[in-house]
C-alpha angles and dihedrals in degrees: 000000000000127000121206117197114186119201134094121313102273137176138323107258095246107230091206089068102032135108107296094013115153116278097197117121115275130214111263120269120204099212122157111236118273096249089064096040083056091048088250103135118166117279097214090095097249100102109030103152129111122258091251092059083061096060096047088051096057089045090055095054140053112277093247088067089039085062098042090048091053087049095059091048095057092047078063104043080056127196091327089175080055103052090040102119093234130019114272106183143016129226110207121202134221091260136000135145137201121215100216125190130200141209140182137167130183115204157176109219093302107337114097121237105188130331137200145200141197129176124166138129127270103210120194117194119178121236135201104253089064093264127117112230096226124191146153112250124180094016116175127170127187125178122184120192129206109313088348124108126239115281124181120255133216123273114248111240082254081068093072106047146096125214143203106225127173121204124198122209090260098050096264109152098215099173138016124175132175121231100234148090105260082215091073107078096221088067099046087056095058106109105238084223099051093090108037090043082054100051091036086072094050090042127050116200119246127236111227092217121070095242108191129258105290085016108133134219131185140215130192118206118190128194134176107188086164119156100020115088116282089023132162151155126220144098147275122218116186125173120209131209135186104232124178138304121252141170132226116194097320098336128112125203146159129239127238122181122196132195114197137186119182116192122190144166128202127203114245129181123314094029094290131151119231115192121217135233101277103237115211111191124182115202144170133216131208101208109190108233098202097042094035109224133080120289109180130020133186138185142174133176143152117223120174102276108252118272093273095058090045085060089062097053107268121142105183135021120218125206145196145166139176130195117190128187109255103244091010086118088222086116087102097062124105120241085222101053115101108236106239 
C-alpha cells in the first residue's frame, strides 16, 4: 500500500513528540516561544524590542529571571495553536477510540432496496515502539432487503485483527501493519486498504503549512488489494478545505470539509480490467482545539449499488457514516443539524 501526499516539502516528523515518544520527565530548555523565534512579536506595544534584545536581556540576569521573563513572553504570544486558522498538527494520546456507525440504501427512486448498517469502535493503545495497536471491537453489521427484517450479518476477517499503525502529527499514516501471520488464510484475505481507507475518513491530513480560512490541500491515497476478495486498485483523492471555527457547550473546535473520488478497477476473468462505480463522499470534521485531534467526523455520498442490487431494480446507492470521540460528548448531536 503507498500513500502520495501532494503538497510543498514540510516538516520532519519530530520523534520526541510523536506517537509512542518517551514520557519520562526531560531536563528544562530554556527556548524562546515560536512567535518570537519567527520575529512575531506581539503588535499590542508591550513588547516592542527586537528579538536580540531578548537575548542580551536574559544574559544580563540570573536564570531564574531569564525564565520568568520567557514565561511572560509566551502569556503574550497567546495560544497561538489555538488562534491558527486551521489545525496543524495532532497530538495523539496514549488511547483513545471512535464509535463509528454506517449506513447504506440502495434504491429506486424512493423505494428502498436493501439497506445496511454497521456500527463498532475503532480503539487505538500506544505501544512502546511508537506505533498505535488499532482494532475493531463490538462490530456489528445488519442489512434488510425489500419486505424482509433485518438479519446480522457475518464479521469480515478485518473484524478480527489487530494492527500496528503509526501516525504521524499531521495525520500520515507512515506504517500500517496487520497482526497476523500472512500463512493463515484469513489474514492473506484482509484488503491492505481496508484500514487506512477506513481512518482516512475519521482523520483528515494536515497541511504543514497555515493555509488561510477557505484555503485548500490535497491528499492522494493509493491502494492496490488485487488479488484478495473484494480486491482493487485504485486511488483516493480528497481535498481538503479550512472551514470555519465554531463552539459546542464550552468547546471549542475548528472545521475542516473534505471532497473525495475514489476510482478503482478489479481484475475479472480473462485477464480483463473492470472498473468500478466511481464513489464521490462529502464530509465534515470537528478537530479540538484544545485536545488537538478530531472529535467528530461525518460523511455522506451516492455511487452507482453492486451488479446484484441493480438486478433488483436500485439505481443509486446512498451513504453515510458518523465517528464520534469516545467521551467528546458530541454523541448527542444530531447527524442532520448544520454545525454553526
Amino acid at each position: 500500500m503507498t500513500i502520495l501526499v501532494r503538497h510543498p516539502v514540510g516538516r520532519a516528523e519530530d520523534p520526541d513528540q510523536g506517537p509512542g515518544a518517551a514520557r519520562g520527565p526531560k531536563p528544562p530548555r530554556l527556548r524562546a516561544p515560536s512567535c518570537l523565534r519567527e520575529g512575531r512579536l506581539p503588535s499590542n506595544g508591550n513588547y516592542g524590542h527586537h528579538r536580540n534584545a531578548i537575548a542580551i536581556s536574559t544574559r544580563r540576569f540570573s536564570s531564574h529571571f531569564a525564565v520568568l521573563l520567557l514565561a511572560t513572553l509566551v502569556t503574550a504570544c497567546g495560544n497561538e495553536t489555538a488562534r491558527a486558522p486551521n489545525p496543524t498538527a495532532y497530538a495523539w494520546p496514549d488511547s483513545f477510540a471512535y464509535r463509528i456507525a454506517l449506513e447504506a440504501r440502495a434504491k429506486k427512486d424512493t423505494e428502498i432496496i436493501a439497506r445496511h448498517e454497521e456500527t463498532k469502535e475503532l480503539r487505538f493503545v500506544a505501544r512502546d515502539d511508537g506505533t498505535f495497536a488499532v482494532w475493531r471491537d463490538s462490530v456489528r453489521r445488519t442489512e434488510a432487503w425489500r419486505g424482509a427484517a433485518p438479519s446480522e450479518t457475518a464479521l469480515w476477517p478485518e473484524d478480527t485483527l489487530h494492527y500496528f499503525v503509526r501516525l504521524s502529527r499531521w495525520g500520515e499514516f507512515l506504517s500500517i501493519e496487520p497482526g497476523c501471520d500472512p500463512a493463515v488464510t484469513a489474514c492473506r484475505e484482509v484488503p491492505p486498504s481496508a484500514l487506512p481507507r477506513e481512518l482516512r475518513q475519521l482523520i483528515p491530513r494536515l497541511p504543514v503549512w497555515w493555509p488561510p480560512k477557505g484555503s485548500q490541500w490535497e491528499d492522494t491515497l493509493a491502494f492496490d488489494d488485487r488479488p484478495r476478495p473484494r480486491g482493487v486498485r485504485g486511488t483516493s483523492v480528497t481535498v481538503y478545505r479550512a472551514a470555519r471555527d465554531t463552539a459546542v457547550g464550552d468547546r471549542a473546535y475548528w472545521i475542516v470539509t473534505w471532497h473525495a473520488v475514489q476510482r478503482a478497477a478489479r481484475s475479472a476473468a480473462g485477464g480483463a480490467i473492470v472498473a468500478e462505480p466511481v464513489v464521490e463522499e462529502n464530509g465534515r470534521v470537528l478537530v479540538d482545539k484544545q485536545l488537538l485531534i478530531p472529535a467528530l467526523s461525518e460523511w455522506w455520498g451516492v455511487t452507482l449499488p453492486p451488479p446484484e442490487l441493480r438486478a433488483l431494480g436500485a439505481t443509486r446507492m446512498a451513504i453515510r457514516g458518523r465517528a464520534v470521540l469516545v467521551g467528546s460528548g458530541l454523541d448527542t448531536l444530531p447527524f442532520t443539524e448544520e454545525v454553526r
